[in-house]
N, C-alpha and C positions, 0 to 999 in steps of 0.2 A: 423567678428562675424556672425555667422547662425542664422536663423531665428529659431532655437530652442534656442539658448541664448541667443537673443533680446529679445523673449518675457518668459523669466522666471522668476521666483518671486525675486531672487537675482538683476537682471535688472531692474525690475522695482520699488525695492523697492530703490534702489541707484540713478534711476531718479526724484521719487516724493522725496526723502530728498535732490535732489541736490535745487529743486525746493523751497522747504522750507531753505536751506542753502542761498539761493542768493535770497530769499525775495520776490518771485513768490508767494507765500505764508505768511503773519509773523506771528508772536504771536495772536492766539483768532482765527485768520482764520476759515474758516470751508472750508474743503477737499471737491471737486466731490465726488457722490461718488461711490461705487465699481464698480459699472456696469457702472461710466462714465467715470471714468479713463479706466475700459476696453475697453471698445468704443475705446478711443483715442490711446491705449498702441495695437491693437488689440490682445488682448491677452483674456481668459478664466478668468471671476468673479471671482473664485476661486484663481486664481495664484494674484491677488488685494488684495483679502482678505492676503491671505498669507504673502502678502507684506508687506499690513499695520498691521499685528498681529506679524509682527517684529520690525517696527518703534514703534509700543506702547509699547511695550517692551524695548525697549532701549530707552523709554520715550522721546522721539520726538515729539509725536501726541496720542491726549487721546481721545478712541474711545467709543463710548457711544452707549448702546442698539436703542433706540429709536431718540435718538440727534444727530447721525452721528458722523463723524472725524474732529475735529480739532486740529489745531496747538499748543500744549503747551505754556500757558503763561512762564510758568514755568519749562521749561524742565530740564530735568535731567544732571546736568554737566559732563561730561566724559573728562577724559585726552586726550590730543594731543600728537602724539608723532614726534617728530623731530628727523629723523635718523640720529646721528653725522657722519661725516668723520672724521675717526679715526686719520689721519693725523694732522688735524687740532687740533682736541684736546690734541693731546701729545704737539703738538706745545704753544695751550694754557695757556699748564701747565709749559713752560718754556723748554722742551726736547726738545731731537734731534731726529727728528723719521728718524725710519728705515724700511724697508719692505724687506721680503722675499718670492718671489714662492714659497711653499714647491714643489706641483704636479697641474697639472689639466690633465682630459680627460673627454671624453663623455663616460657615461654609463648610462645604467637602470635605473631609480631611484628606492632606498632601498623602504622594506616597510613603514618605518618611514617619508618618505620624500614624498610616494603616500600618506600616511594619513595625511600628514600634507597640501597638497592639495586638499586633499578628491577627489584623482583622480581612477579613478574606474580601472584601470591597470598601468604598467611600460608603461613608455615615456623617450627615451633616454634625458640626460640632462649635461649639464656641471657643471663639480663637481671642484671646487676649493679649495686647501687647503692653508694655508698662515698666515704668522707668523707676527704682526706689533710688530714693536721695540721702547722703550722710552730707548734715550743716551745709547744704544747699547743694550740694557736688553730687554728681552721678555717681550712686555704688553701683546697683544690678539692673542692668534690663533681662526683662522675660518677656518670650515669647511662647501663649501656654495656650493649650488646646484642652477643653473638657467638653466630657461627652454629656451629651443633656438628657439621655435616657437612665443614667445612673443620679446624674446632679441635677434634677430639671429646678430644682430650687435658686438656682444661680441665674438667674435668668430674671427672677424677681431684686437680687441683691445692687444695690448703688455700687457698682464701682470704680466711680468716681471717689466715693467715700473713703473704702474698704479696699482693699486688695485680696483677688483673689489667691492670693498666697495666704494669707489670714484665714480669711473665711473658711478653707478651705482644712486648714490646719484645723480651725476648732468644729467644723462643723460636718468635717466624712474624715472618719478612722480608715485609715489602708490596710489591707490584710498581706497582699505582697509588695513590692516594694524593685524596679530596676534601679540602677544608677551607674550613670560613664563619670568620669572626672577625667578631664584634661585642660591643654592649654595649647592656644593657635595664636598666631600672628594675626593683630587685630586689622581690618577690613576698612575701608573710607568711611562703608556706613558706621561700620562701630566707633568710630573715632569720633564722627558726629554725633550721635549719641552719646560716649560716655566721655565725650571731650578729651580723647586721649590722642598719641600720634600714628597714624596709618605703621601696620608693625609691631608696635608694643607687643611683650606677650600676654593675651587674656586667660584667664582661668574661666573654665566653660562647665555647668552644672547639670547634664542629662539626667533627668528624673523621669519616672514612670510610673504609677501607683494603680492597684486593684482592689478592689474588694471581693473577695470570692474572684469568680472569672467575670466579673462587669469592672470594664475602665472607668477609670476614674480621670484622671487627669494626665496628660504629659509634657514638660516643661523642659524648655532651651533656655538657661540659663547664663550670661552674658556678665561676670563682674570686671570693677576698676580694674588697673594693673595696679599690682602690690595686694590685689585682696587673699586673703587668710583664711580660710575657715576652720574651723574649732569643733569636734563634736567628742562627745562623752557616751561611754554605752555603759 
């Protein structure tokens, strides 16, 4: 990491919530404050402020004119998410899973895929496309981009084998986490692929994952029609 993304407000707002996450902090606390977190973070008052006018927002810490920052008694619940191994859940459900490579190679990434990193140009990255199967039937295609400056280990991985949906799962922890959920009217090509009829409605899985501020991975997610998904927090 540089010392220009050590100390940016993205960094340091992900440090004073780790701090409040692991109880450095808890409920009622009262925060440093700006100018002494910068002190310790060395970083610019400003880039603090910014920090904490994100945490208060995402109701973590309620900042007051006069009273300073403290820790929400009460914070605001937000969902967890647990990324499944799609393996295991077809398994779950009693099927036989299957997996197919469709392609992979390294390329550019599209403009959809620098805005969904908010990456200020193309960075070559590995693009993976790949079919999982329930008792021989198409459940999900993915269409997945990782960056191989964070993951350059995937590069070495079969998979043909493995799916980078696995691998990925056991082998890089995310520290943030996007996600869209919807559903579109499925496309010729999708139909060809998940063997469905042009139209169907698809459930469509946008994911996004960080670690710190390095990309991790970003995935278009494509399941059957009728598929369900299940998550516990």
């Amino acid at each position: 990491m540089t010392d220009k993304q050590r100390h940016s407000w993205v960094s340091i707002r992900d440090s004073i919530r780790e701090m409040i996450l692991n109880s450095t902090y808890g409920p009622g606390d009262k925060l440093p404050r700006d100018e002494e977190f910068a002190a310790q973070f060395g970083c610019a008052r400003s880039t603090v402020h910014r920090a904490m006018r994100d945490l208060a927002q995402s109701g973590l810490v309620e900042r007051r004119r006069k009273g300073g920052t403290t820790v929400r008694r009460d914070p605001v619940t937000r969902a967890t998410l647990n990324i499944p191994i799609t393996r295991l859940e077809v398994e779950q459900k009693g099927s036989t899973y299957g997996y197919q490579l469709i392609r992979q190679s390294v390329q550019p990434t599209s403009p959809a895929i620098m805005a969904n990193f908010a990456l200020p140009e193309a960075r070559p990255m590995l693009r993976v496309e790949a079919l999982h199967l329930a008792d021989s039937r198409p459940y999900i295609f993915e269409d997945r981009w990782i960056c191989l400056e964070t993951v350059p280990e995937i590069t070495s991985v079969d998979l043909t084998r493995e799916s980078a949906n696995e691998w990925l799962v056991r082998n890089r922890p995310y520290s943030r986490c996007d996600l869209r959920l919807y559903a579109r009217p499925g496309s010729a090509s999708d139909s060809e692929i998940l063997q469905s009829n042009p139209g169907d409605a698809l459930f469509v899985m946008e994911r996004t994952t960080w670690i710190g501020e390095a990309p991790i991975t970003s995935l278009s997610a494509v399941a059957h029609p009728g598929y369900q998904l299940f998550t516990q927090g």
